[in-house]
C-alpha positions as CSV (number, residue, x, y, z in Angstrom):
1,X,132.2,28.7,16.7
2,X,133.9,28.2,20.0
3,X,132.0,30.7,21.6
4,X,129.0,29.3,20.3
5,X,129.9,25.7,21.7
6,X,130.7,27.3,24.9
7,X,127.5,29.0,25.3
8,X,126.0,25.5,24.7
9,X,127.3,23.7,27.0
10,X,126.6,25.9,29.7
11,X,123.1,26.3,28.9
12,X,123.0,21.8,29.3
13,X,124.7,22.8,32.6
14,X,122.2,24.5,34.0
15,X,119.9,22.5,32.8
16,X,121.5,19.7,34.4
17,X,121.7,21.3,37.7
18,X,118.5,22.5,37.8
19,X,116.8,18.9,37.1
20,X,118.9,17.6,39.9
21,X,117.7,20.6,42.4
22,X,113.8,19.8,41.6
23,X,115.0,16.2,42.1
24,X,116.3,17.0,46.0
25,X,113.4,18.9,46.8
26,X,110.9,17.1,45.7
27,X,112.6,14.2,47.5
28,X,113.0,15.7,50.8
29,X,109.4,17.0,50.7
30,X,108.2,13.3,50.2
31,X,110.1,12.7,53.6
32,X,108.7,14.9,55.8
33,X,105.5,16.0,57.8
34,X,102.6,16.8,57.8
35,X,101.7,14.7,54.4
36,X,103.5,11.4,55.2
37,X,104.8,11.5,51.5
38,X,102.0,12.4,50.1
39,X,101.2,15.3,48.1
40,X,97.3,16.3,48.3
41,X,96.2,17.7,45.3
42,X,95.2,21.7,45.0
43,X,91.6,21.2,44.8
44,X,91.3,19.3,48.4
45,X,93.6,21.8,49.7
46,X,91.6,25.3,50.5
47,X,93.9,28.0,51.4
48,X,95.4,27.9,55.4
49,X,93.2,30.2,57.4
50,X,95.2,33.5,58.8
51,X,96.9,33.8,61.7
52,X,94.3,35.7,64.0
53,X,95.1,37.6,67.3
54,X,92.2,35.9,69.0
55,X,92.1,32.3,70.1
56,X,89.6,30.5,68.0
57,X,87.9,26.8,68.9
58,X,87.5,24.3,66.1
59,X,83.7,23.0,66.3
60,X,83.1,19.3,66.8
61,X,86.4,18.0,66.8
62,X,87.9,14.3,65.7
63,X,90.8,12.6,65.0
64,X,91.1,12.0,61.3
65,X,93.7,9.2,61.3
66,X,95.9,10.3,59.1
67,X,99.5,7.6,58.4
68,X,101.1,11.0,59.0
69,X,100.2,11.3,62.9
70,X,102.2,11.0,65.3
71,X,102.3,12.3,69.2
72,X,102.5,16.1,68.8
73,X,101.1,16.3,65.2
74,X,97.9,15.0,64.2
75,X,94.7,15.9,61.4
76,X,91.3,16.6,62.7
77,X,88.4,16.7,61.2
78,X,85.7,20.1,62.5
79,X,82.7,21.8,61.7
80,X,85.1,23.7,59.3
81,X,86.8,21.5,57.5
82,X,90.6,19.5,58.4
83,X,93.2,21.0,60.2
84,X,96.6,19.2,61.0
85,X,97.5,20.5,64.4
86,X,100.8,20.7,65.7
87,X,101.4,21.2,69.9
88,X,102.7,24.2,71.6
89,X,105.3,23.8,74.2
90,X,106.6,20.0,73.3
91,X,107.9,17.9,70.7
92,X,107.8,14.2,70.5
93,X,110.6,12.0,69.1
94,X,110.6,10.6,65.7
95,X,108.3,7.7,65.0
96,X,110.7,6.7,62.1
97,X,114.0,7.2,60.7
98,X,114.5,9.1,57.3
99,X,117.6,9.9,55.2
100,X,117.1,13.2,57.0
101,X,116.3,13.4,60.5
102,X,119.2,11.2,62.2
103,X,120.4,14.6,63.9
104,X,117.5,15.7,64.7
105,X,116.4,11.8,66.1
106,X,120.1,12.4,68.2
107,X,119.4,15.9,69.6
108,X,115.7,14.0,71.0
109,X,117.8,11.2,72.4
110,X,119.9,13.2,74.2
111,X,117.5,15.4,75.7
112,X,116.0,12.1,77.1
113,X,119.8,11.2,78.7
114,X,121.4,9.8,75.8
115,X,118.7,7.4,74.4
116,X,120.9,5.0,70.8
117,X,118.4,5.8,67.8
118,X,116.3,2.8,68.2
119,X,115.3,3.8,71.6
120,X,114.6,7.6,70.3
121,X,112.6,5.9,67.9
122,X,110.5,3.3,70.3
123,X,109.5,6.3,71.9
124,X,108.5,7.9,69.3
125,X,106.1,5.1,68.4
126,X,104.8,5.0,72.3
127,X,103.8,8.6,71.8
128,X,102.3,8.5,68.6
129,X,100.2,5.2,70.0
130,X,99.2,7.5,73.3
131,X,98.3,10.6,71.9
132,X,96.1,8.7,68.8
133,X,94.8,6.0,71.9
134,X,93.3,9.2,74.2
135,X,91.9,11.3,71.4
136,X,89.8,8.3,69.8
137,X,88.5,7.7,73.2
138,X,88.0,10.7,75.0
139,X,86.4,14.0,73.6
140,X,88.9,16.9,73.3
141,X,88.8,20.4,72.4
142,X,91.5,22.5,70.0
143,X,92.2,26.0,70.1
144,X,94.0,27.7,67.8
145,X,95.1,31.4,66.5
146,X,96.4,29.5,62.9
147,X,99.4,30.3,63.5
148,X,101.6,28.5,61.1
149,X,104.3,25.7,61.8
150,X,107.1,27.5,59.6
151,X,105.8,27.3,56.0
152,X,104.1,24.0,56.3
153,X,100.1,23.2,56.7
154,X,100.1,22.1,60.0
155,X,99.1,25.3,62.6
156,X,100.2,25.3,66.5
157,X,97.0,24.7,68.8
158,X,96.4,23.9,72.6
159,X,94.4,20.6,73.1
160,X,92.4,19.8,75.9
161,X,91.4,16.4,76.3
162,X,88.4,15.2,78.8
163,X,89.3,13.0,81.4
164,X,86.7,10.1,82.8
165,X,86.1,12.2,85.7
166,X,85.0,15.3,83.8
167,X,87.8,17.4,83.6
168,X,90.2,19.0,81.2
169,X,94.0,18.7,80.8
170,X,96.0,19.7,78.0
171,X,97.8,17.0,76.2
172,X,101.5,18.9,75.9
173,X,101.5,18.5,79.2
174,X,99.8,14.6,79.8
175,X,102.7,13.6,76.8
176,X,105.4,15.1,79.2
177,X,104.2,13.5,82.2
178,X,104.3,10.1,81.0
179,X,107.7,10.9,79.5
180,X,107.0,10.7,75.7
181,X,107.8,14.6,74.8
182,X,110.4,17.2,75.8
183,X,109.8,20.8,76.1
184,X,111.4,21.8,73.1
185,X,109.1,24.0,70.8
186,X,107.3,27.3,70.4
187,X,105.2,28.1,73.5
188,X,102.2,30.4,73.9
189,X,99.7,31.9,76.9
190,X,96.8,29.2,77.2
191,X,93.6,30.6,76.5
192,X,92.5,31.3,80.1
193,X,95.0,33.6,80.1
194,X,97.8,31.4,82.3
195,X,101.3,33.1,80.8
196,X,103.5,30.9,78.9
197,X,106.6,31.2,81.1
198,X,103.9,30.3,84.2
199,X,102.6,27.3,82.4
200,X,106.3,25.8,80.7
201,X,107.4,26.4,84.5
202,X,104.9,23.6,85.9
203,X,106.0,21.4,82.7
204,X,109.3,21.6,83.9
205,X,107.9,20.1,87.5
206,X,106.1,17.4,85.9
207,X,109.3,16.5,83.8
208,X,111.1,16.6,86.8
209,X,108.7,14.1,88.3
210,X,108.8,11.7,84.8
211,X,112.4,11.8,84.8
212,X,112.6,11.0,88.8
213,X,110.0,7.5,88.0
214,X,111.8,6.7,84.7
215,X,107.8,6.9,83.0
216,X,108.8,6.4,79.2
217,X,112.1,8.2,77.2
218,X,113.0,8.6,81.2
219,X,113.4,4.6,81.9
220,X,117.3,4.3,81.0
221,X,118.5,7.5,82.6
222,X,116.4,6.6,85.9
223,X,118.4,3.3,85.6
224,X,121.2,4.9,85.3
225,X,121.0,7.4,88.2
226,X,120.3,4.4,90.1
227,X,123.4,2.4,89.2
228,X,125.5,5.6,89.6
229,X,123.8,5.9,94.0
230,X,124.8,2.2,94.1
């Protein structure tokens, strides 16, 4: 009989736990990218292309403004369907704060020189607003091998946006110049064959650059640098 209350409990344990498990993870899932908190159902989700060896252009790109976007993930709508893209080379701060990415929201505001939360954040938001602002207005190409983001939907692409003059220039490396994204992710050789370590190597310059003219997350530590020469 006592065995037999013992073995009942335990089985209510579990039970227990496990409830509380799905619980956590189905919160935490709500919290994060690329779905904003929103969980598409099956039938509007076709399977994630596979990762190719070849570099492959979505046809007839356009931003699908998604709540979800923000500076260095974004959906677009192709020829082919949706795909939510994520940046090589940089990352962009947090446009807002969750119960789970304060440490990641301090490790962006340091990189920037030691930025409190709510600055991290405001420059978050002037990233999302930039990259979302150029890609309504100008035309842009992606370029992508579908190669995954970890084990989420969004895929790692190169995306060159138009300017008004007529030429191209990839929008890792516009975000970094005005100061809105560190070069803090995977990187990868750019489909005209420039090598990855050549091409992070003139974002480094152009950070330099941001950081010397305090352009966006740059501002307080050019101030600062300033105060320190007087």
């Amino acid at each position: 009989m006592i065995m037999s209350m013992s073995r009942r409990r335990l089985r209510q344990l579990v039970t227990v736990i496990a409830t509380v498990a799905l619980a956590a993870v189905t919160v935490w899932l709500r919290h994060h990218e690329p779905y904003g908190g929103r969980f598409p159902s099956s039938r509007a989700r076709p399977p994630a292309p596979a990762p190719t060896a070849d570099w492959t252009e979505l046809r007839h790109p356009v931003l699908a403004d998604r709540p979800s976007d923000d500076g260095d993930s974004f959906t677009v709508r192709h020829a082919g369907g949706e795909a939510v893209v994520r940046l090589y080379f940089v990352d962009c701060p947090e446009k807002r704060r969750t119960p789970y990415n304060g440490a990641r929201l301090a490790d962006q505001g340091a990189a920037f020189g030691g930025l409190t939360e709510n600055e991290t954040l405001r420059v978050g938001r002037e990233a999302r607003d930039f990259t979302l602002t150029l890609l309504r207005g100008r035309p842009f190409r992606v370029v992508t091998r579908w190669e995954p983001v970890f084990d989420d939907r969004r895929h790692y692409a190169h995306v060159f946006v138009t300017g008004p003059d007529g030429t191209e220039r990839l929008l890792a490396e516009q975000l970094v110049e005005a100061g809105l994204a560190r070069i803090h992710t995977k990187g990868a050789d750019l489909p005209d064959g420039t090598r990855r370590a050549r091409f992070e190597q003139r974002l480094r310059a152009v950070e330099k650059s941001a950081r010397l003219a305090g352009r966006g997350g740059w501002k307080q530590a050019a101030a600062d640098n300033k105060a320190r020469e007087e």
